[in-house]
PDB file of N, CA, C and O in Angstrom, chain B, residues numbered from 101:
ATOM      1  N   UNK B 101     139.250  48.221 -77.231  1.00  0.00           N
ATOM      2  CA  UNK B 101     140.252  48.971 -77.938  1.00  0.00           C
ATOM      3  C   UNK B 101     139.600  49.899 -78.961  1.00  0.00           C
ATOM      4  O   UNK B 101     139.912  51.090 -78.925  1.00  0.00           O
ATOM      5  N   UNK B 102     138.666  49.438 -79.930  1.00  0.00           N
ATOM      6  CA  UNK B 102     138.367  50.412 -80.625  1.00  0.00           C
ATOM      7  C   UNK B 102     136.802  51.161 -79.704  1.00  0.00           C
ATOM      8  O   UNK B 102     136.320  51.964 -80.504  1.00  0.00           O
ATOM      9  N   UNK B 103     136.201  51.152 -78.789  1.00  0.00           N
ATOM     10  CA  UNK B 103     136.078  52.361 -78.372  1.00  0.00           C
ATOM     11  C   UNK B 103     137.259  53.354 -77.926  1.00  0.00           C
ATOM     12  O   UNK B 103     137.089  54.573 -77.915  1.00  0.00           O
ATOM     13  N   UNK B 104     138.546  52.704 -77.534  1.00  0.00           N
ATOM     14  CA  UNK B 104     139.204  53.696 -76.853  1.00  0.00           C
ATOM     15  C   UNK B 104     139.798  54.827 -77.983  1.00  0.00           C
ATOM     16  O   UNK B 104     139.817  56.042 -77.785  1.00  0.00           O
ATOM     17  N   UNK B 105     140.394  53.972 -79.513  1.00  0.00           N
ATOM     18  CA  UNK B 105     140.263  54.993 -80.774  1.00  0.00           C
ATOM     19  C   UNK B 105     139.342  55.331 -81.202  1.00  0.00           C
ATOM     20  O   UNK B 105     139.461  55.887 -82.294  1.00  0.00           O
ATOM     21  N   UNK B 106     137.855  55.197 -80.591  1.00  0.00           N
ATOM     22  CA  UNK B 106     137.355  56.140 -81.373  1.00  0.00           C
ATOM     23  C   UNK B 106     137.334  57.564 -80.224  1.00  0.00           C
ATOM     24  O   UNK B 106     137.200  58.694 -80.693  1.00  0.00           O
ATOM     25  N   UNK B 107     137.436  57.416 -79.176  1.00  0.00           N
ATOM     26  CA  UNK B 107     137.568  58.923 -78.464  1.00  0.00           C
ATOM     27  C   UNK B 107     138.662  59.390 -78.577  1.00  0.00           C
ATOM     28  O   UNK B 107     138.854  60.553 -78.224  1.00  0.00           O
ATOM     29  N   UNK B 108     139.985  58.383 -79.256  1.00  0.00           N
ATOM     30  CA  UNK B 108     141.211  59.408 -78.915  1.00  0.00           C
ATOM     31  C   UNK B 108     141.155  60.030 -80.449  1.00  0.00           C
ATOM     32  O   UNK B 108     141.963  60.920 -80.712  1.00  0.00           O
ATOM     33  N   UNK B 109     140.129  59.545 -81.580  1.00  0.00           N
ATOM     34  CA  UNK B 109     140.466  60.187 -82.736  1.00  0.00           C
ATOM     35  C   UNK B 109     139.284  60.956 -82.515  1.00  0.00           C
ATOM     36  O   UNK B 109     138.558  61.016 -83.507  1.00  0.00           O
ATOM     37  N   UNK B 110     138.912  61.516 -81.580  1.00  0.00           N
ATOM     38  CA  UNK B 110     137.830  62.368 -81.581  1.00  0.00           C
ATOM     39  C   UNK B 110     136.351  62.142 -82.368  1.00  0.00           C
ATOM     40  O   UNK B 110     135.509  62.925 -82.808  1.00  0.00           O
ATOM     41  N   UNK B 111     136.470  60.592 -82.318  1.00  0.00           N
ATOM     42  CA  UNK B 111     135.100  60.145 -82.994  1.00  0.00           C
ATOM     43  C   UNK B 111     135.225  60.173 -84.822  1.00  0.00           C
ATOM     44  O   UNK B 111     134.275  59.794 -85.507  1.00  0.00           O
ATOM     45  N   UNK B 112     136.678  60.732 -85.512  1.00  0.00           N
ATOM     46  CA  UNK B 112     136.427  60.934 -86.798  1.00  0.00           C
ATOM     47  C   UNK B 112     136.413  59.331 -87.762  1.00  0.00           C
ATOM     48  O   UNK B 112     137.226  58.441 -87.516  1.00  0.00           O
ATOM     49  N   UNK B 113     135.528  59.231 -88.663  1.00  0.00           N
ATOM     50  CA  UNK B 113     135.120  58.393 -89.290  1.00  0.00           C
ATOM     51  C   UNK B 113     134.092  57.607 -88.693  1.00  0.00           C
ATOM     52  O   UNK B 113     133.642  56.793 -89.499  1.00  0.00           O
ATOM     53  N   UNK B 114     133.563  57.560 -87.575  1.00  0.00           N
ATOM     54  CA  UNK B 114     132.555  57.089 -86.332  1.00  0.00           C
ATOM     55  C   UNK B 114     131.345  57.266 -86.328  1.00  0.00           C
ATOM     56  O   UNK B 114     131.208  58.382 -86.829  1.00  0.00           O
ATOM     57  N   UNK B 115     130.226  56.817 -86.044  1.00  0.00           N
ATOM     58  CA  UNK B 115     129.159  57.569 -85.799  1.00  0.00           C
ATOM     59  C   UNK B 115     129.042  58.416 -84.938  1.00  0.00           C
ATOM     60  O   UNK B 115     128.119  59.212 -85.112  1.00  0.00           O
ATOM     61  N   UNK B 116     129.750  58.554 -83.920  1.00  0.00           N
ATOM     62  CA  UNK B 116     129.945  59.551 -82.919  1.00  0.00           C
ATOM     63  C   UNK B 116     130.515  60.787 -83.361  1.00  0.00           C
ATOM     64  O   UNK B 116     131.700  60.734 -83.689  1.00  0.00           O
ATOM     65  N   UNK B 117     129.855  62.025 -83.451  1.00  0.00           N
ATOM     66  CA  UNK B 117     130.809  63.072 -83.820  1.00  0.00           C
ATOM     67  C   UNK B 117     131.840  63.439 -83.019  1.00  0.00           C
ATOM     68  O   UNK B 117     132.183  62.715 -82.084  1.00  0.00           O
ATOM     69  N   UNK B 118     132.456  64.609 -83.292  1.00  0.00           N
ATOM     70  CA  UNK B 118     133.604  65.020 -82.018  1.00  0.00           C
ATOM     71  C   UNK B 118     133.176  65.703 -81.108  1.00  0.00           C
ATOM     72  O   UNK B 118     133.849  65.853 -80.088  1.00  0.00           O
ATOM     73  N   UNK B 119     132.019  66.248 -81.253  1.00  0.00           N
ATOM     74  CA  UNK B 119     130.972  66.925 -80.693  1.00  0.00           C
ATOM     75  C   UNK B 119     131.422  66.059 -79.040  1.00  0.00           C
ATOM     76  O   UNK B 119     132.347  66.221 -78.244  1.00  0.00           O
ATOM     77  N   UNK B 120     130.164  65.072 -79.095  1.00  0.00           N
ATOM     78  CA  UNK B 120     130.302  64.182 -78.499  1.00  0.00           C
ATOM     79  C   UNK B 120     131.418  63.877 -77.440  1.00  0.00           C
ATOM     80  O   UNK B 120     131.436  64.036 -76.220  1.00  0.00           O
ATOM     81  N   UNK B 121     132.240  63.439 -78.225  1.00  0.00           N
ATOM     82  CA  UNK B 121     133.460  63.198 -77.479  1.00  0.00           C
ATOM     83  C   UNK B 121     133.920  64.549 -76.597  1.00  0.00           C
ATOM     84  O   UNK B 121     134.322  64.248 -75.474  1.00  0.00           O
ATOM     85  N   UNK B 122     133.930  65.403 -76.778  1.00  0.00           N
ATOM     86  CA  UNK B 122     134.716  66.478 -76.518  1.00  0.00           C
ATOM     87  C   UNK B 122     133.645  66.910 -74.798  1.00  0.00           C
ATOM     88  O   UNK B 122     134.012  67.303 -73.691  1.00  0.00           O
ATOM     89  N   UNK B 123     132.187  66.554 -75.414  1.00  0.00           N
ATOM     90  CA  UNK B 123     130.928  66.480 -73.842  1.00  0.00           C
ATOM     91  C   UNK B 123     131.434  65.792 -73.420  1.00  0.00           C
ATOM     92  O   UNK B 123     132.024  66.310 -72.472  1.00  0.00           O
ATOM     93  N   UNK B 124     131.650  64.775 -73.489  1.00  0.00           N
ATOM     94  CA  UNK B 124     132.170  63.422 -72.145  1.00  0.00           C
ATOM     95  C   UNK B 124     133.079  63.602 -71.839  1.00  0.00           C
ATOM     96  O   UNK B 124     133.322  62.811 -70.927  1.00  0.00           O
ATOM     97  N   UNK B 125     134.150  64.428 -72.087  1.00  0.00           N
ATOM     98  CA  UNK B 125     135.709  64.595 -71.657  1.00  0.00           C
ATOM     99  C   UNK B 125     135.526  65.888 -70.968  1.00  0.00           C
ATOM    100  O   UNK B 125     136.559  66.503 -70.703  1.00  0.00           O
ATOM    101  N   UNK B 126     134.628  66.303 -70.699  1.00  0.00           N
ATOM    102  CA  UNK B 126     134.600  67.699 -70.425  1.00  0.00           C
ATOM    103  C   UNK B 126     133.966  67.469 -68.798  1.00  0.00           C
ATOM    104  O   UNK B 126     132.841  67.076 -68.489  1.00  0.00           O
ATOM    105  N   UNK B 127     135.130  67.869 -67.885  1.00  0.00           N
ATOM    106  CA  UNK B 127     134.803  67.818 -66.165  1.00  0.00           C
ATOM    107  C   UNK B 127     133.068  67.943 -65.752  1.00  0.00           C
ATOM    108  O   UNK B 127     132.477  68.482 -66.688  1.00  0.00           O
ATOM    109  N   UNK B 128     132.345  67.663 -64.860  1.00  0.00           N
ATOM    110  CA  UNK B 128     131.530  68.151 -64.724  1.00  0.00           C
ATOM    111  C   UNK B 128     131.136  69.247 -63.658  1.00  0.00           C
ATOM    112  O   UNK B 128     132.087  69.358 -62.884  1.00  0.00           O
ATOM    113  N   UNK B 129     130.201  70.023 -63.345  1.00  0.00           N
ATOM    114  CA  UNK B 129     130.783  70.763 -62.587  1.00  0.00           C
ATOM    115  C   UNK B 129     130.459  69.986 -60.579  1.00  0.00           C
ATOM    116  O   UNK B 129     130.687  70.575 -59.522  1.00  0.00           O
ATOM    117  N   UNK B 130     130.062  68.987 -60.719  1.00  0.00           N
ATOM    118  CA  UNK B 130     129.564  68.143 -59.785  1.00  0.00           C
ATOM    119  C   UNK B 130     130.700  67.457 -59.290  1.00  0.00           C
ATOM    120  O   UNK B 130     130.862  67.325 -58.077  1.00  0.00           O
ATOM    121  N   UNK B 131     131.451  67.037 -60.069  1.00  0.00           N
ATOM    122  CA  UNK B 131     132.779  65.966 -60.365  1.00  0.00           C
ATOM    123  C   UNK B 131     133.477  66.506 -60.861  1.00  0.00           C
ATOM    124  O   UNK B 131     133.394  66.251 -62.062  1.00  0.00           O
ATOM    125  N   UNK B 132     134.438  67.395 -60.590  1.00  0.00           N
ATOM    126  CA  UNK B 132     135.908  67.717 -61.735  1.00  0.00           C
ATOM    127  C   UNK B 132     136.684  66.922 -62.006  1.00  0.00           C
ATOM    128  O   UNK B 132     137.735  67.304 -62.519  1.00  0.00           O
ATOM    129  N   UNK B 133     136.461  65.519 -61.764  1.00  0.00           N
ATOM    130  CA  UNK B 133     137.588  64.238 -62.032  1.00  0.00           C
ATOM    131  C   UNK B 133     136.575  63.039 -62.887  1.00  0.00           C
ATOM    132  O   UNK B 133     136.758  61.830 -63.030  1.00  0.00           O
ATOM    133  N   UNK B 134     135.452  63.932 -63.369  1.00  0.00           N
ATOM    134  CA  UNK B 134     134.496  63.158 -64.329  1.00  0.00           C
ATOM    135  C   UNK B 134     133.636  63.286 -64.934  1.00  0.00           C
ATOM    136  O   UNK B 134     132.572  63.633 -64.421  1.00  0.00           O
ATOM    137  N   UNK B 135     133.765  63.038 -66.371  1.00  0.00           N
ATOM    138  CA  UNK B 135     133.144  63.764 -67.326  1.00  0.00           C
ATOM    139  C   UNK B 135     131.759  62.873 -67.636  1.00  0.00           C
ATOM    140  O   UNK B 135     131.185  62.374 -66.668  1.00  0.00           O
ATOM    141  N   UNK B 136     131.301  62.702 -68.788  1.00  0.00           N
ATOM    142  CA  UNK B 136     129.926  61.431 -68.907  1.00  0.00           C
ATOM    143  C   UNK B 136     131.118  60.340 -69.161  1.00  0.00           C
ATOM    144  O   UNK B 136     132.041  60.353 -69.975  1.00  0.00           O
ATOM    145  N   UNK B 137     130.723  59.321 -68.085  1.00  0.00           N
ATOM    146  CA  UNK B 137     131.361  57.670 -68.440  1.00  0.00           C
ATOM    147  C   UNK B 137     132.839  57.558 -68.907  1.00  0.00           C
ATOM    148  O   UNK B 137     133.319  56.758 -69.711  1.00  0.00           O
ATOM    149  N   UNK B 138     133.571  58.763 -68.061  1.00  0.00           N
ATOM    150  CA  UNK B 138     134.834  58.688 -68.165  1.00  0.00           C
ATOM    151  C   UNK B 138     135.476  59.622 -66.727  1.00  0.00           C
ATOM    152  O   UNK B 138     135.139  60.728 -66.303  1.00  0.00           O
ATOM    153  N   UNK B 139     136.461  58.701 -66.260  1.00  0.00           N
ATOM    154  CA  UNK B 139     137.381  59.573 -65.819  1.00  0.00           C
ATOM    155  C   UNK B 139     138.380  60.745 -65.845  1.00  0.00           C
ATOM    156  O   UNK B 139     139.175  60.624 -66.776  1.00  0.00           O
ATOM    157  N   UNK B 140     138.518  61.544 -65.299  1.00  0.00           N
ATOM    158  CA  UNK B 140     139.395  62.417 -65.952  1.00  0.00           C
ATOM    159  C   UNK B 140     140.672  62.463 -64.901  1.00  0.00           C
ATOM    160  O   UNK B 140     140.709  62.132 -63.716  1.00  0.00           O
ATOM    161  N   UNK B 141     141.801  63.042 -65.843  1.00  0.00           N
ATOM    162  CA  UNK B 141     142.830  62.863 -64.776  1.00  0.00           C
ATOM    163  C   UNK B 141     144.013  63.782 -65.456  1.00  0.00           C
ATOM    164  O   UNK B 141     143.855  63.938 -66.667  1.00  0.00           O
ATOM    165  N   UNK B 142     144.906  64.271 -65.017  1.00  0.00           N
ATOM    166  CA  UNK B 142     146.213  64.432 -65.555  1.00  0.00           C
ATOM    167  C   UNK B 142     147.271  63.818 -64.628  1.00  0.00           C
ATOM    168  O   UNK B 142     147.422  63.787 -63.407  1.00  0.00           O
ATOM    169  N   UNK B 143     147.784  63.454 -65.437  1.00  0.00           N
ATOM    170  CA  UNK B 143     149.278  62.601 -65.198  1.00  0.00           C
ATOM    171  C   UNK B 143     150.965  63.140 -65.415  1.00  0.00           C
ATOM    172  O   UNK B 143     151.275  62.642 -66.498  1.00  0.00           O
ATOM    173  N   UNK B 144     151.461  63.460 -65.198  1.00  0.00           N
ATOM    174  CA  UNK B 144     152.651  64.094 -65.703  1.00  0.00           C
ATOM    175  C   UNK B 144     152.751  64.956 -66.797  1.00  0.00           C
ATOM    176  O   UNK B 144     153.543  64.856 -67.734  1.00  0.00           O
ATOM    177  N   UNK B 145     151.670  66.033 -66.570  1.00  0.00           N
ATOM    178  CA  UNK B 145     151.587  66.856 -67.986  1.00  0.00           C
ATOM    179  C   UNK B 145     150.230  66.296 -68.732  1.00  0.00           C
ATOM    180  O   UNK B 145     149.718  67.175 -69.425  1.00  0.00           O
ATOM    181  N   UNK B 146     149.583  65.142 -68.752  1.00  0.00           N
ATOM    182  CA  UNK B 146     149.312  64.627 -69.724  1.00  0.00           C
ATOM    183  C   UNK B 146     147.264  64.551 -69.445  1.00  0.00           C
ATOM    184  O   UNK B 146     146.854  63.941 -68.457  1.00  0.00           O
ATOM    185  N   UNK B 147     146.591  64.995 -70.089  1.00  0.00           N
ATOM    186  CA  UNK B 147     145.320  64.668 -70.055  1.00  0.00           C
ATOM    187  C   UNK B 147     145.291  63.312 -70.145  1.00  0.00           C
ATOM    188  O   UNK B 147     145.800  62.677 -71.068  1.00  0.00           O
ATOM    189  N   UNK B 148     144.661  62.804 -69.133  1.00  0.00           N
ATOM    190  CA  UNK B 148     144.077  61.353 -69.250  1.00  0.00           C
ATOM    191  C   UNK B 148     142.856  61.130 -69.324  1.00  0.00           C
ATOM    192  O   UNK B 148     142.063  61.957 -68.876  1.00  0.00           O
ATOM    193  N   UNK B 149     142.393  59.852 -69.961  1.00  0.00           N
ATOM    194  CA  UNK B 149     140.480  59.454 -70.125  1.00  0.00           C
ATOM    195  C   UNK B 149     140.688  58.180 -69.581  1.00  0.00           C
ATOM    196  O   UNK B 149     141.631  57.511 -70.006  1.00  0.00           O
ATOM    197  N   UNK B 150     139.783  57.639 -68.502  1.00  0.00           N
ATOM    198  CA  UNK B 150     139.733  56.167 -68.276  1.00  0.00           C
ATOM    199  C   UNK B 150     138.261  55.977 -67.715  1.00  0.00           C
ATOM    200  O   UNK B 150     137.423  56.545 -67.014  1.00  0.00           O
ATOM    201  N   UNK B 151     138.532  54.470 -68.691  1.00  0.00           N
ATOM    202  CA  UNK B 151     137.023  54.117 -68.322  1.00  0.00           C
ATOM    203  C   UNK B 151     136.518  52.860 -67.844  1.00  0.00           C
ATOM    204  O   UNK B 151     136.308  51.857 -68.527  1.00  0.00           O
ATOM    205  N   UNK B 152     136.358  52.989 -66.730  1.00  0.00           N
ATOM    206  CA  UNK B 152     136.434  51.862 -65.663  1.00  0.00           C
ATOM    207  C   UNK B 152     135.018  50.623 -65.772  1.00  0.00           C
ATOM    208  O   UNK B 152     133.923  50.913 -65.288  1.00  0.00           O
ATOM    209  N   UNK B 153     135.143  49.949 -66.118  1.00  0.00           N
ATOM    210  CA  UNK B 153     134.031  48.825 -66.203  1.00  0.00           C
ATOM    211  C   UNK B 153     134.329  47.764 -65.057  1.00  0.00           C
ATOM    212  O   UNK B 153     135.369  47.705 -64.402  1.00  0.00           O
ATOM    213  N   UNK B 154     132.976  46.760 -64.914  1.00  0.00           N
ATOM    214  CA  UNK B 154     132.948  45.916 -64.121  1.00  0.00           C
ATOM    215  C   UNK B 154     134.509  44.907 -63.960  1.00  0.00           C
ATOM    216  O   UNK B 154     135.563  45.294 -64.467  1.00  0.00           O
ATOM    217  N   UNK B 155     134.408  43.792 -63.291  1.00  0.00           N
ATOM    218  CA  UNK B 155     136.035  42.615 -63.468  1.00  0.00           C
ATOM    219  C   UNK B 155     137.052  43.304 -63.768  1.00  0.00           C
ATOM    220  O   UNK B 155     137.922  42.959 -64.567  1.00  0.00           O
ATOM    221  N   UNK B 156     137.009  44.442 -63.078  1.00  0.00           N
ATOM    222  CA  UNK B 156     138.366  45.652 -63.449  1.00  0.00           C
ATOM    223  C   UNK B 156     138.764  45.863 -64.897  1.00  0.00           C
ATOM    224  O   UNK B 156     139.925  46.209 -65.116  1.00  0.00           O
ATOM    225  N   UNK B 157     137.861  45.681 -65.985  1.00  0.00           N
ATOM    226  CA  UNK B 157     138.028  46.067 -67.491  1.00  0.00           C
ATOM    227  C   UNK B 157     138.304  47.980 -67.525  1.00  0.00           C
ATOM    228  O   UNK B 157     137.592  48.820 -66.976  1.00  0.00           O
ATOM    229  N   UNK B 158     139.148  48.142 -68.084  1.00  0.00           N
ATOM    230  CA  UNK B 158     139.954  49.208 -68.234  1.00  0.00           C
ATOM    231  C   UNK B 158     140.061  49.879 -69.638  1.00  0.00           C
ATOM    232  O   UNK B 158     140.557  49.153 -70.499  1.00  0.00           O
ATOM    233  N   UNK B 159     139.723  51.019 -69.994  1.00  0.00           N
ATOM    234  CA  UNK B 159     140.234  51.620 -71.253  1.00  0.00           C
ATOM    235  C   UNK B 159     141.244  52.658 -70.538  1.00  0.00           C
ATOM    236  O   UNK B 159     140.627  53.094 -69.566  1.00  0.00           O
ATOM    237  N   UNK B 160     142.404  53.188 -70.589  1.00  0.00           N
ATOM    238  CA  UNK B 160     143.312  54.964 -70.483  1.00  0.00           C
ATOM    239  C   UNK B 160     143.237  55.404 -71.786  1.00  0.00           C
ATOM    240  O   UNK B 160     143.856  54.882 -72.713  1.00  0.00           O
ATOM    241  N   UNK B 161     142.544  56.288 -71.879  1.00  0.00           N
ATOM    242  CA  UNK B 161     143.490  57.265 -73.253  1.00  0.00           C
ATOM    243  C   UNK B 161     144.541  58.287 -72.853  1.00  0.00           C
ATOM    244  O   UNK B 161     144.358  58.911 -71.808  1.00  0.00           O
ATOM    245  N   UNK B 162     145.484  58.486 -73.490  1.00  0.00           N
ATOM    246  CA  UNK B 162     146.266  59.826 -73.180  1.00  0.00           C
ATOM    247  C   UNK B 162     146.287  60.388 -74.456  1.00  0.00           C
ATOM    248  O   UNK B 162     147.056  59.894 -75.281  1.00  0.00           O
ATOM    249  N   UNK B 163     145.706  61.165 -74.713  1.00  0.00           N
ATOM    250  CA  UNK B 163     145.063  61.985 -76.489  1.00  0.00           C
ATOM    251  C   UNK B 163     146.480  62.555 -76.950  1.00  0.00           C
ATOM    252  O   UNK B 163     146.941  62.292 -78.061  1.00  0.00           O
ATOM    253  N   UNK B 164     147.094  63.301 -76.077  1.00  0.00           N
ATOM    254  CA  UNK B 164     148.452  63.876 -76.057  1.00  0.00           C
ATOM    255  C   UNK B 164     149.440  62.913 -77.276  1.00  0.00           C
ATOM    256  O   UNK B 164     149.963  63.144 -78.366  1.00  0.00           O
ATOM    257  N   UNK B 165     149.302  61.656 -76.272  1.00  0.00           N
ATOM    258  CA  UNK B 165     150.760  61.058 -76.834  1.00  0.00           C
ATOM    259  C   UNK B 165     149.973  59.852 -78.082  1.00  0.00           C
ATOM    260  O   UNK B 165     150.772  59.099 -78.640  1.00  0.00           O
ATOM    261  N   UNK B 166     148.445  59.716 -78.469  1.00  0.00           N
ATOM    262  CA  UNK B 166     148.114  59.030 -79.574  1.00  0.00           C
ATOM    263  C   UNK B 166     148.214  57.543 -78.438  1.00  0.00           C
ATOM    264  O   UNK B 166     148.720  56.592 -79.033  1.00  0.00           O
ATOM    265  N   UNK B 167     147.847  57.240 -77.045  1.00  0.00           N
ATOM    266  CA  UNK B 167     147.860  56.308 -76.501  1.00  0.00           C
ATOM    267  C   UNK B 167     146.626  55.899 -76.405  1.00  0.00           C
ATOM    268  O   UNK B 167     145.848  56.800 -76.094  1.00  0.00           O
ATOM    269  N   UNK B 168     145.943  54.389 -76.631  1.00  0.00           N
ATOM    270  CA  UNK B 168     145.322  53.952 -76.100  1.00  0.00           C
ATOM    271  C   UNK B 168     145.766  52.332 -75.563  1.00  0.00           C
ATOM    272  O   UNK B 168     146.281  51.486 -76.294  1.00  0.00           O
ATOM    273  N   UNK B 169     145.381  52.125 -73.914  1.00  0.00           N
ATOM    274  CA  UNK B 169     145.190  50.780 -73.486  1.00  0.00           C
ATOM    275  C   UNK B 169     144.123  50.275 -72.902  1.00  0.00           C
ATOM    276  O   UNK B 169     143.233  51.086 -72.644  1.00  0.00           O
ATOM    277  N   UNK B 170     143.976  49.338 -72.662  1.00  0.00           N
ATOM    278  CA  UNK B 170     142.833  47.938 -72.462  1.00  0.00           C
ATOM    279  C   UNK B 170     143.322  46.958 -71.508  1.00  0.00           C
ATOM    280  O   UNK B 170     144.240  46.138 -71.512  1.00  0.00           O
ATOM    281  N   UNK B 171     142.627  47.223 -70.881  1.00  0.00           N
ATOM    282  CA  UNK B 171     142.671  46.017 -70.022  1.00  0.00           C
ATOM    283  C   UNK B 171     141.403  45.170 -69.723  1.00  0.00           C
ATOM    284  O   UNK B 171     140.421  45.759 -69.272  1.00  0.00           O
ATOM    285  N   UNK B 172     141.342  43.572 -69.982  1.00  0.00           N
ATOM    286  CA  UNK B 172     140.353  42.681 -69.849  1.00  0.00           C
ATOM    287  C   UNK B 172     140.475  41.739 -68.536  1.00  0.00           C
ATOM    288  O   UNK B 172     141.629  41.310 -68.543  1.00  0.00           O
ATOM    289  N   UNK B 173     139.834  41.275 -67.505  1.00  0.00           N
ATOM    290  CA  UNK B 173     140.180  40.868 -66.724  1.00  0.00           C
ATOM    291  C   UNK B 173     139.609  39.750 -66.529  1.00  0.00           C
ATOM    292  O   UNK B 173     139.760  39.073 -67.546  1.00  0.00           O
ATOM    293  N   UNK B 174     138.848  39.027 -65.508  1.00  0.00           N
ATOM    294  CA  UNK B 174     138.141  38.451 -64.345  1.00  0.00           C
ATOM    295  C   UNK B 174     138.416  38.532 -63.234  1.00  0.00           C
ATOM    296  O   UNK B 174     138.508  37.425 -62.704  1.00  0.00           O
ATOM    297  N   UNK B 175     138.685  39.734 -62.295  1.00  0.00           N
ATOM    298  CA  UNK B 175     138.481  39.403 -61.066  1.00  0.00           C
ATOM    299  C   UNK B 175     137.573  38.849 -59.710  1.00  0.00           C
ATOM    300  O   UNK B 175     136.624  39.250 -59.037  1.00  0.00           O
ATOM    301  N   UNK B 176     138.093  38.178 -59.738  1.00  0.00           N
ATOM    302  CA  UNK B 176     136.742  37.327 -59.066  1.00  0.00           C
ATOM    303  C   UNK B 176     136.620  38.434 -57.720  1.00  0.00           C
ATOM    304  O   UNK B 176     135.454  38.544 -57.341  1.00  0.00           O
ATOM    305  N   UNK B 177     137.583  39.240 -56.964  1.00  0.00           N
ATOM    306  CA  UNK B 177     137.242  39.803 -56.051  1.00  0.00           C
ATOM    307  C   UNK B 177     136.259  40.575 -56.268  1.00  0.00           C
ATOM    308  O   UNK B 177     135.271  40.730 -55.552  1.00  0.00           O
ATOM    309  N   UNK B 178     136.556  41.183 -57.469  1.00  0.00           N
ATOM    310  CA  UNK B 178     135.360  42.025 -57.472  1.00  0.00           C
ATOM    311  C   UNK B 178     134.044  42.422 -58.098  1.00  0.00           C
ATOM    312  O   UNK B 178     133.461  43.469 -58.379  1.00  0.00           O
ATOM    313  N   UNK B 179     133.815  40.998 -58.200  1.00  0.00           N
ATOM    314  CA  UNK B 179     132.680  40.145 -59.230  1.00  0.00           C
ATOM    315  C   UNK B 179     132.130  39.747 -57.693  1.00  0.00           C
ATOM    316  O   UNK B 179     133.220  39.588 -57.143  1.00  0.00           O
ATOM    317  N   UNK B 180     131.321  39.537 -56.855  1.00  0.00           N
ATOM    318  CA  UNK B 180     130.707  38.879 -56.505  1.00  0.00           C
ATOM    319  C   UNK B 180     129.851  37.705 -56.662  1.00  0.00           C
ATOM    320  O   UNK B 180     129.714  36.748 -55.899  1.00  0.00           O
ATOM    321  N   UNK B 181     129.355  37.924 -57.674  1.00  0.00           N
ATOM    322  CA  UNK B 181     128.104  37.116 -58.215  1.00  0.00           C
ATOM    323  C   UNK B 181     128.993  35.861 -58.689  1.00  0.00           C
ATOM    324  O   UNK B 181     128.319  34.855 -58.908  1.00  0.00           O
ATOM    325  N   UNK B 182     130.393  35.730 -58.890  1.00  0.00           N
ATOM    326  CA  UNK B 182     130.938  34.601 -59.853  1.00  0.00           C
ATOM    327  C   UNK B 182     131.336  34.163 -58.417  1.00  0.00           C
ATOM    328  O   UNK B 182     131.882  34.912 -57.606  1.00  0.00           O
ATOM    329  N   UNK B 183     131.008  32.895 -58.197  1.00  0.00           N
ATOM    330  CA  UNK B 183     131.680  32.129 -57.075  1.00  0.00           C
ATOM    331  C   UNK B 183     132.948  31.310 -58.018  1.00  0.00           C
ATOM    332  O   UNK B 183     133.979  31.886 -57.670  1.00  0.00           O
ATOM    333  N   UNK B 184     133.114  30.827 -58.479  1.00  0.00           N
ATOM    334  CA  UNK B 184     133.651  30.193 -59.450  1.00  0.00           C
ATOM    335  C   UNK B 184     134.336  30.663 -60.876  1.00  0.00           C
ATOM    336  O   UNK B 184     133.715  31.198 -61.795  1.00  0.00           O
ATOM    337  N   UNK B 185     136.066  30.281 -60.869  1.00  0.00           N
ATOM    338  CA  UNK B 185     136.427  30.287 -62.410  1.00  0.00           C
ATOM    339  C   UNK B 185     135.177  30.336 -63.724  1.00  0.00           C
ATOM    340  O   UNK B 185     134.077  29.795 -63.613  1.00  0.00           O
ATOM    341  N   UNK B 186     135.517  30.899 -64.617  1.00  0.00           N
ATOM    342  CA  UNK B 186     135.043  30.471 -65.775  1.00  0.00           C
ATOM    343  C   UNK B 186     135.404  29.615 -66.148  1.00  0.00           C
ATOM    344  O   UNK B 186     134.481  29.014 -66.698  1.00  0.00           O
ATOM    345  N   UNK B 187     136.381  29.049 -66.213  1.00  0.00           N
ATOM    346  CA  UNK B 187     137.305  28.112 -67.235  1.00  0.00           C
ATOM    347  C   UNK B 187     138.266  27.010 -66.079  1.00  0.00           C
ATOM    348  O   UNK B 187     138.738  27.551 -65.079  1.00  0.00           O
ATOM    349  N   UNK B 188     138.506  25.459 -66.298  1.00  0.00           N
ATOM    350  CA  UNK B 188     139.030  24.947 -64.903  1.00  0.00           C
ATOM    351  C   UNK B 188     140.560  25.444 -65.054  1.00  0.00           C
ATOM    352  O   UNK B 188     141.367  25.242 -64.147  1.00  0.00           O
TER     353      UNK B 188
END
């Protein structure tokens, strides 16, 4: 969560400048649906940022509407390496 405010506040108060933020959100010209270590997307009007990690862990920003979500998971499907729950 708070990486996902610090890109939707454009890095202010952060060590990250906005500088920064504004390179990684920015298409590449290789990928127009991805900037450094983010997805890019629009949605109904709306610039989107998502940033996809391993066990389906999830950040969306939508900068527009002051949104950020998170998602934490374990999927074991798509973990290989975990044969087994963490927890019984």
């Amino acid at each position: 969560m708070k990486l996902g405010e610090l890109y939707l506040n454009d890095g202010a108060g952060r060590a990250d400048p906005a500088e920064w933020v504004k390179q990684v959100t920015t298409p590449s010209e290789l990928q127009p649906q991805y900037g450094l270590m983010w997805w890019l997307y629009t949605w109904n009007g709306y610039r989107v940022y998502a940033a996809r990690g391993s066990a389906d862990h999830l950040i969306v920003l939508v900068p527009d509407q002051k949104s950020v979500t998170t998602i934490t998971s374990a999927s074991l499907r798509n973990t290989p390496w975990m044969t087994k729950p963490c927890f019984p």
